[in-house]
Biopython code that builds the backbone (N, CA, C, O; Angstrom):
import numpy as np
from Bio.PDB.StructureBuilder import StructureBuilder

atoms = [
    (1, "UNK", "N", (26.093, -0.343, 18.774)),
    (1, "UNK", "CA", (27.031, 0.049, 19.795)),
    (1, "UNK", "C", (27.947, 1.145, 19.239)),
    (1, "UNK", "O", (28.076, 1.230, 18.018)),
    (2, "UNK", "N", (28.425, 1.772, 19.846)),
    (2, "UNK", "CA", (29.036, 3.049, 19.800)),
    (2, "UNK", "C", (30.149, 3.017, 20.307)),
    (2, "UNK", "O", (30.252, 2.423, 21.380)),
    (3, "UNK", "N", (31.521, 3.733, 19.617)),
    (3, "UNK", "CA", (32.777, 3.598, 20.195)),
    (3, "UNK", "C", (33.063, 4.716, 20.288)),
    (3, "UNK", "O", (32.900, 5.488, 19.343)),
    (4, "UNK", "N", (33.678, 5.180, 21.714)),
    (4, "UNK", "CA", (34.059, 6.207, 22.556)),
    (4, "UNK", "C", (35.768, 6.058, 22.045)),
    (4, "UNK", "O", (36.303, 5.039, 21.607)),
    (5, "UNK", "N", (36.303, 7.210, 22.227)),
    (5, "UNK", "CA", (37.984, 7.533, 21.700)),
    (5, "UNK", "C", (38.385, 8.348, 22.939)),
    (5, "UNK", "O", (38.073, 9.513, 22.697)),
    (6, "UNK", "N", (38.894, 8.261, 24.063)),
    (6, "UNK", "CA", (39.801, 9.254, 25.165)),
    (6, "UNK", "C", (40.777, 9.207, 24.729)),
    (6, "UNK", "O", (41.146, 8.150, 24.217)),
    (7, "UNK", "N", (41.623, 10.354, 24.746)),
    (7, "UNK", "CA", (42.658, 11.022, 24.165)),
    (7, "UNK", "C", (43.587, 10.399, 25.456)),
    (7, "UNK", "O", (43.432, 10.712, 26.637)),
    (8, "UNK", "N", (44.656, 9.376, 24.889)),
    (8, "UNK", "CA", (45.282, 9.372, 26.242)),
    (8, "UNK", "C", (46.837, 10.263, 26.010)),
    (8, "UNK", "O", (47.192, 10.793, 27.063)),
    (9, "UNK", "N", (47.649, 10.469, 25.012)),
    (9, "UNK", "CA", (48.829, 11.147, 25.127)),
    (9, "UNK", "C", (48.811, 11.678, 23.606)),
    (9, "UNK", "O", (47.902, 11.422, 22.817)),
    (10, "UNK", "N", (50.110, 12.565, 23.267)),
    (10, "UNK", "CA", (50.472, 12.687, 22.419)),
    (10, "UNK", "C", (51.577, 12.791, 22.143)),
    (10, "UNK", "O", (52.230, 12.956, 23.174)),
    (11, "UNK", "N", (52.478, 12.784, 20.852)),
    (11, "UNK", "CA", (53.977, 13.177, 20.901)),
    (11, "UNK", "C", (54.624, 14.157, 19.180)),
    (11, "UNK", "O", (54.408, 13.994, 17.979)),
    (12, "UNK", "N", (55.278, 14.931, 19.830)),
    (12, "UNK", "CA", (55.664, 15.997, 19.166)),
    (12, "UNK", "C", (56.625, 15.644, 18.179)),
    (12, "UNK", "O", (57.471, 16.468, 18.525)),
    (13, "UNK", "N", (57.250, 14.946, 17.035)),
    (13, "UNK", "CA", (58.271, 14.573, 15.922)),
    (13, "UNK", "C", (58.215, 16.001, 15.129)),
    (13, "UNK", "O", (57.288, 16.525, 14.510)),
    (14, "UNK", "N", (59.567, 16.439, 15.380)),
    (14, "UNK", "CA", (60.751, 17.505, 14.536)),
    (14, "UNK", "C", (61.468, 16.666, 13.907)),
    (14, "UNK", "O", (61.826, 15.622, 14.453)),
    (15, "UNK", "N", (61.832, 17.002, 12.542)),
    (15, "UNK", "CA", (63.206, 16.961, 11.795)),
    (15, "UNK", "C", (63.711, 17.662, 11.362)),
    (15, "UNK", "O", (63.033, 18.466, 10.722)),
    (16, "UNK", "N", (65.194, 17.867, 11.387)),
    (16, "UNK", "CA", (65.963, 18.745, 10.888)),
    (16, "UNK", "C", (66.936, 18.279, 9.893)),
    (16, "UNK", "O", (66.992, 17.050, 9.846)),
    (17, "UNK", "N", (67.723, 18.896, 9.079)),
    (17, "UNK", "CA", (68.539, 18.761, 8.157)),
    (17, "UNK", "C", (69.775, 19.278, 8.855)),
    (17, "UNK", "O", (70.136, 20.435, 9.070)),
    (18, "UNK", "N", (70.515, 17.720, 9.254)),
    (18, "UNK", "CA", (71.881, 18.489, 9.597)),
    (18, "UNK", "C", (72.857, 18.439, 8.775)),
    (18, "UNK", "O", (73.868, 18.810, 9.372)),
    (19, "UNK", "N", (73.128, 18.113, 7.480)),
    (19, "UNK", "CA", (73.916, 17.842, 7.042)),
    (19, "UNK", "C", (73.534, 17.353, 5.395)),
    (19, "UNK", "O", (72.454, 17.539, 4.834)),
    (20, "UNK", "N", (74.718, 16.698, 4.833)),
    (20, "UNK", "CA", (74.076, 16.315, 3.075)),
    (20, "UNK", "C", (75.026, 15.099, 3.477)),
    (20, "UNK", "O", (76.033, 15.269, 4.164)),
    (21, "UNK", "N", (74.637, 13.912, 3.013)),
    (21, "UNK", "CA", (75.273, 12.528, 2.472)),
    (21, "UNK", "C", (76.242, 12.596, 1.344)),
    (21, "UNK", "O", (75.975, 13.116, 0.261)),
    (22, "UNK", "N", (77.270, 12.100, 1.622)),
    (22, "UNK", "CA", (78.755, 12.033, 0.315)),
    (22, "UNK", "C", (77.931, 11.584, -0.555)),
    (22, "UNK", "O", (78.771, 11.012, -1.249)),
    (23, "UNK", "N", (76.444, 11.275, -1.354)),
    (23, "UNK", "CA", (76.032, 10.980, -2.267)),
    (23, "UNK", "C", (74.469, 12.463, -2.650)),
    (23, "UNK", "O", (73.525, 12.434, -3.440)),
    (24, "UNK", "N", (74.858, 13.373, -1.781)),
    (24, "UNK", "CA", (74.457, 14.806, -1.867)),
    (24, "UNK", "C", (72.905, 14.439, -0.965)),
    (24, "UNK", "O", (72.376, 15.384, -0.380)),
    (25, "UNK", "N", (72.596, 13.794, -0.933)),
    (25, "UNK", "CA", (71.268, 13.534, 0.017)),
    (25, "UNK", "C", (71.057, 14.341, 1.126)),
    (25, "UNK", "O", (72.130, 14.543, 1.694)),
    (26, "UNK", "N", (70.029, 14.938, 1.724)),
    (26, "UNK", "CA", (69.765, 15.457, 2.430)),
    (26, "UNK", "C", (69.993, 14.162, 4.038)),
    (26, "UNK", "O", (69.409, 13.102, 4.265)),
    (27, "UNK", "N", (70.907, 14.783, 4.713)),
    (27, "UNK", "CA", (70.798, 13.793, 6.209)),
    (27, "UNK", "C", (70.570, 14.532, 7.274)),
    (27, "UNK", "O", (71.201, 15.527, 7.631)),
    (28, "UNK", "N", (69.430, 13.908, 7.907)),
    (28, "UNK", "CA", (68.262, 14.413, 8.699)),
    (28, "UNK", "C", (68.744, 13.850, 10.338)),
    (28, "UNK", "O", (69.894, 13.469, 10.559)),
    (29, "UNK", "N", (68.017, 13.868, 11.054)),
    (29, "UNK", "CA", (67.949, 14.101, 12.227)),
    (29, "UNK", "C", (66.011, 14.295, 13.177)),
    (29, "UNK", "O", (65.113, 15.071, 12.849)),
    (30, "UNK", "N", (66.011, 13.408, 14.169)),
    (30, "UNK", "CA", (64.557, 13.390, 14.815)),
    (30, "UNK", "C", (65.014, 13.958, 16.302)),
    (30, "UNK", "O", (66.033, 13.723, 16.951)),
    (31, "UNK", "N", (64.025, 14.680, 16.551)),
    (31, "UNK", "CA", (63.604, 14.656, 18.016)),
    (31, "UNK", "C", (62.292, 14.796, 18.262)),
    (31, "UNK", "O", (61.387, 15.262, 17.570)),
    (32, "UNK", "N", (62.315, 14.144, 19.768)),
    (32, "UNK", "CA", (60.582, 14.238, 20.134)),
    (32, "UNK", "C", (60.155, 15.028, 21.533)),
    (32, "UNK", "O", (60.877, 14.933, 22.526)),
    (33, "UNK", "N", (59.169, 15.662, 21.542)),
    (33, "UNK", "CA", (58.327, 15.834, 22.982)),
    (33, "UNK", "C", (57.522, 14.764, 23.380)),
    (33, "UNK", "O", (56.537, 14.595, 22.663)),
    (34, "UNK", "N", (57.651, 14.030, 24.274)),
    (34, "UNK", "CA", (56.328, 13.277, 24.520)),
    (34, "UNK", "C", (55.803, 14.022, 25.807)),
    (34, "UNK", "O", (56.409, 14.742, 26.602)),
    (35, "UNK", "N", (54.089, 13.503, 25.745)),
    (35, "UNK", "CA", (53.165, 13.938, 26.721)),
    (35, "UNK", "C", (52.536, 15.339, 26.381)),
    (35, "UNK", "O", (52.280, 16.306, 27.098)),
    (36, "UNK", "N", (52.369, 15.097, 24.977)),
    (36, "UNK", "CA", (52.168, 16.487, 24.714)),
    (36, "UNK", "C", (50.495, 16.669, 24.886)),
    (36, "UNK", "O", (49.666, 15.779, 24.698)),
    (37, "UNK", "N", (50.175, 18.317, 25.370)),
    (37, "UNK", "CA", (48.666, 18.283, 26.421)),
    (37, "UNK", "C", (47.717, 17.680, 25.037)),
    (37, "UNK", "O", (47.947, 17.694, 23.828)),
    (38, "UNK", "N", (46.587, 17.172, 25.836)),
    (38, "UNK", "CA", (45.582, 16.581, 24.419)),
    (38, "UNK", "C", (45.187, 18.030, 24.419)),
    (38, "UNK", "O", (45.900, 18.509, 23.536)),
    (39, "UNK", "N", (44.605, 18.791, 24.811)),
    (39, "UNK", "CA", (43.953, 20.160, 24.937)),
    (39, "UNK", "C", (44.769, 21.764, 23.809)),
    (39, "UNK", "O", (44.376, 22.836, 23.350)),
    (40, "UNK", "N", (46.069, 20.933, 23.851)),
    (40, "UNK", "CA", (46.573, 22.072, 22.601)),
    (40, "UNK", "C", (46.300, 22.302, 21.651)),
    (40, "UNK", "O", (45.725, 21.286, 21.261)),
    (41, "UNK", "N", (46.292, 23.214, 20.651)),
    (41, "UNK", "CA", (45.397, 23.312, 19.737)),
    (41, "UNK", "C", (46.634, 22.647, 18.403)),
    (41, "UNK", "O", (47.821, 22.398, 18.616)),
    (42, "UNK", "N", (46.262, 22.567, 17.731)),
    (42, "UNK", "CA", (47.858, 22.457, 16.278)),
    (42, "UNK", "C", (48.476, 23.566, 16.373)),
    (42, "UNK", "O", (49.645, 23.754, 16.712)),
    (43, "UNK", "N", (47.560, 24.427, 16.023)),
    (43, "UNK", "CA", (48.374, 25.908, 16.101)),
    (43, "UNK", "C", (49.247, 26.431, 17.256)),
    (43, "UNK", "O", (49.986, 27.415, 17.273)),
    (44, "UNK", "N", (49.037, 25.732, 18.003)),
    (44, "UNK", "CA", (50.017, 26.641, 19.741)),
    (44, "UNK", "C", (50.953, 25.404, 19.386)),
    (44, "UNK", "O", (52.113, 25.785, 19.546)),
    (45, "UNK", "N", (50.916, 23.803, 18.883)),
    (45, "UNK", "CA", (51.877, 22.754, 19.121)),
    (45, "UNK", "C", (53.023, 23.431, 17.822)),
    (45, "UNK", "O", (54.240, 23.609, 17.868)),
    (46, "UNK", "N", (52.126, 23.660, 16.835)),
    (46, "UNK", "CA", (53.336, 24.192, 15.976)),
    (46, "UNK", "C", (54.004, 25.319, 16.489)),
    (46, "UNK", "O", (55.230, 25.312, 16.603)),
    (47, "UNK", "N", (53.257, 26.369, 16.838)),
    (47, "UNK", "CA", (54.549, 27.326, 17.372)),
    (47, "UNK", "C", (55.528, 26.815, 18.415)),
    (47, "UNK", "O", (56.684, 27.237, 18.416)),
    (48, "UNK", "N", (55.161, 26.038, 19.188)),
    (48, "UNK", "CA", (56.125, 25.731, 20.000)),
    (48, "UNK", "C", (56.973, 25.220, 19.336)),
    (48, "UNK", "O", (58.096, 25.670, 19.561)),
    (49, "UNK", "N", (56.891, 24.191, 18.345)),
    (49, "UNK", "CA", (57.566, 23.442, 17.241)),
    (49, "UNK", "C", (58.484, 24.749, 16.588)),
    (49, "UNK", "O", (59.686, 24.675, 16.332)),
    (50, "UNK", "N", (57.948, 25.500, 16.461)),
    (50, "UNK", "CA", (58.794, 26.611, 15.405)),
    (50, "UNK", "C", (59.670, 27.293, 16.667)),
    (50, "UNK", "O", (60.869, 27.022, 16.601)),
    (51, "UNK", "N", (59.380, 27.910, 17.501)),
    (51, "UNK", "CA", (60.082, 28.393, 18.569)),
    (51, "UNK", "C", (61.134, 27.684, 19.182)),
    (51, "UNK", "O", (62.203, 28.255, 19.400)),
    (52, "UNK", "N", (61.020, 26.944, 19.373)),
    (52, "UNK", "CA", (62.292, 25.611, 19.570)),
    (52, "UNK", "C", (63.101, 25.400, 18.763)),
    (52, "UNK", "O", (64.277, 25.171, 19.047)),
    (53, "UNK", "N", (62.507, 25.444, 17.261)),
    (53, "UNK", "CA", (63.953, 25.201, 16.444)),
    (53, "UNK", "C", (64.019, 26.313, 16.193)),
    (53, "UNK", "O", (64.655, 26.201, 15.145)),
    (54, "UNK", "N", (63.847, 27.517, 16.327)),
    (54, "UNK", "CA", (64.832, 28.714, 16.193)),
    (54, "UNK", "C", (65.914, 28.781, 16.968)),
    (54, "UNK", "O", (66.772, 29.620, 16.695)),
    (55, "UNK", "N", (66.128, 27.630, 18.438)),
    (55, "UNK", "CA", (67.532, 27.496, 19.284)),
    (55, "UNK", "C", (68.202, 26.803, 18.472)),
    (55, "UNK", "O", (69.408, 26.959, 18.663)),
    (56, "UNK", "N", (67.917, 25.975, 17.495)),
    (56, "UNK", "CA", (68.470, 25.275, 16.535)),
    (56, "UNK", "C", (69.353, 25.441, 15.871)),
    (56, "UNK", "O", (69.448, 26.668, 15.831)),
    (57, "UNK", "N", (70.473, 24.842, 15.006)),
    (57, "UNK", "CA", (71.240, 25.318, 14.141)),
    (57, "UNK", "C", (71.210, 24.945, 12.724)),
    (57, "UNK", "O", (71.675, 25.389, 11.674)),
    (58, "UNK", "N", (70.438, 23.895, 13.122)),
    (58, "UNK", "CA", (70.147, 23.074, 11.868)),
    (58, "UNK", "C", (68.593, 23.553, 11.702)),
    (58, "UNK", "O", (67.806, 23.771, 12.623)),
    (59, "UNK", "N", (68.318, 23.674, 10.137)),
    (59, "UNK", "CA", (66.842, 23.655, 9.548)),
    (59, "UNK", "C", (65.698, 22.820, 10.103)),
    (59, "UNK", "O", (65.710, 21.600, 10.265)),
    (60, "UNK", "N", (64.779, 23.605, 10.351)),
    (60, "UNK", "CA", (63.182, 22.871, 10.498)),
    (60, "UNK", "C", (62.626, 21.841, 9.367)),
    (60, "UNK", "O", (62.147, 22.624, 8.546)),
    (61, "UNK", "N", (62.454, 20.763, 8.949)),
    (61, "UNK", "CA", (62.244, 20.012, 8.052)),
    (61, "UNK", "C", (60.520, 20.231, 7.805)),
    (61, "UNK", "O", (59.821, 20.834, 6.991)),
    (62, "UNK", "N", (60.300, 19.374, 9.003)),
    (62, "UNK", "CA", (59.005, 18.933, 9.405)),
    (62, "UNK", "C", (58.254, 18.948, 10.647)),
    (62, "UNK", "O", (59.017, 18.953, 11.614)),
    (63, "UNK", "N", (57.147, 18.956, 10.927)),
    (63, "UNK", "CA", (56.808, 18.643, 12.432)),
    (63, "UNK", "C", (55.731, 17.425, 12.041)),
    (63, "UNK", "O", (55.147, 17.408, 10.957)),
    (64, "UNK", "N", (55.608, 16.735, 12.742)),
    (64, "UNK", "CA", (54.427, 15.528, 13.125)),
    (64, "UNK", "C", (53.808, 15.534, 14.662)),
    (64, "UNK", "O", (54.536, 15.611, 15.651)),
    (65, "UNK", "N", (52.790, 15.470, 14.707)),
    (65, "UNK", "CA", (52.407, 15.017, 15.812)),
    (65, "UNK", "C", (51.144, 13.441, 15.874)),
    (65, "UNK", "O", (50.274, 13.099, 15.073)),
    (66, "UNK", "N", (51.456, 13.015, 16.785)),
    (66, "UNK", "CA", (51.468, 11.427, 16.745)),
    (66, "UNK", "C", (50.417, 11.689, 18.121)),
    (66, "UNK", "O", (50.799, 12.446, 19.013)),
    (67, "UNK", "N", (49.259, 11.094, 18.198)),
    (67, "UNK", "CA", (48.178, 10.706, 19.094)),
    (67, "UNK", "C", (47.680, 9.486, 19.290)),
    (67, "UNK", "O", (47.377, 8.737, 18.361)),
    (68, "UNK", "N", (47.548, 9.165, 20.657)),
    (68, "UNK", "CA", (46.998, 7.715, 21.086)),
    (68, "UNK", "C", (46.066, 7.871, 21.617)),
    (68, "UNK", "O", (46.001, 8.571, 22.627)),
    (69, "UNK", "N", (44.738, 7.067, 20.926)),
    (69, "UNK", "CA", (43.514, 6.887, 22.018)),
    (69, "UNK", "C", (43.480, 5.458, 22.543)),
    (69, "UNK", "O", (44.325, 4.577, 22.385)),
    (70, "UNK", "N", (42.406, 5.420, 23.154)),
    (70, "UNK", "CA", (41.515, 4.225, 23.633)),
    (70, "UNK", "C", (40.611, 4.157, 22.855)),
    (70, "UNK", "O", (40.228, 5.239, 22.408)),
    (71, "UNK", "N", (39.951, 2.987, 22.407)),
    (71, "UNK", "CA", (38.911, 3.249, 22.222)),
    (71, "UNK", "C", (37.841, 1.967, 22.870)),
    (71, "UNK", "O", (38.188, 0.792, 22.751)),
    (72, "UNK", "N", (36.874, 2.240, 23.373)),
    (72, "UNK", "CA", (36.105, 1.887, 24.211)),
    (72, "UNK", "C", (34.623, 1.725, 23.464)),
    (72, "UNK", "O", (33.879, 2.639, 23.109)),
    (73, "UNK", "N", (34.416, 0.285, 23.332)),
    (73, "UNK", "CA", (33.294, 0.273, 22.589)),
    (73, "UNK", "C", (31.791, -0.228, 23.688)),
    (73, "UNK", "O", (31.480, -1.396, 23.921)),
    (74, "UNK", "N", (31.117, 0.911, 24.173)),
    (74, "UNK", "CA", (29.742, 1.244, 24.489)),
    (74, "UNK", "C", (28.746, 0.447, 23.961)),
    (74, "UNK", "O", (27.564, 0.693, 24.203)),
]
sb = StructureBuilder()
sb.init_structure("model")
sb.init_model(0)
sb.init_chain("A")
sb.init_seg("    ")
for serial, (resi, resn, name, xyz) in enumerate(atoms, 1):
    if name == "N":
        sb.init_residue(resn, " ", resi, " ")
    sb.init_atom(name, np.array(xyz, "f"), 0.0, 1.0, " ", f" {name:<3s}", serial, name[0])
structure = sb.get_structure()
């Protein structure tokens, strides 16, 4: 038997560096897109990722993107 995977959503995780901890640590900050298209490529999700935090004031850390399937075993 064979297991099928449909792409049902995805979601976009940014972090930024807003700040340093009274113990000098870097203190961060999340935001997310959800519903992001299954059909985007990485490359168009990251620019959007990069284009967005250029409205930013705080530094680009990281990007993640996070995907959910089904999976459906045939």
């Amino acid at each position: 038997m064979a297991v099928t995977e449909i792409t049902l959503d995805s979601i976009l995780t940014t972090k930024y560096q807003t700040g340093t901890t009274p113990a000098g640590g870097p203190e961060t900050r999340k935001k997310s897109l959800n519903y992001v298209k299954p059909t985007a490529t990485s490359q168009d999700i990251y620019d959007v990722a990069a284009a967005l935090s250029s409205l930013s004031q705080y530094p680009l850390l990281n990007v993640v993107l996070g995907k959910n399937w089904e999976l459906i075993n045939e």
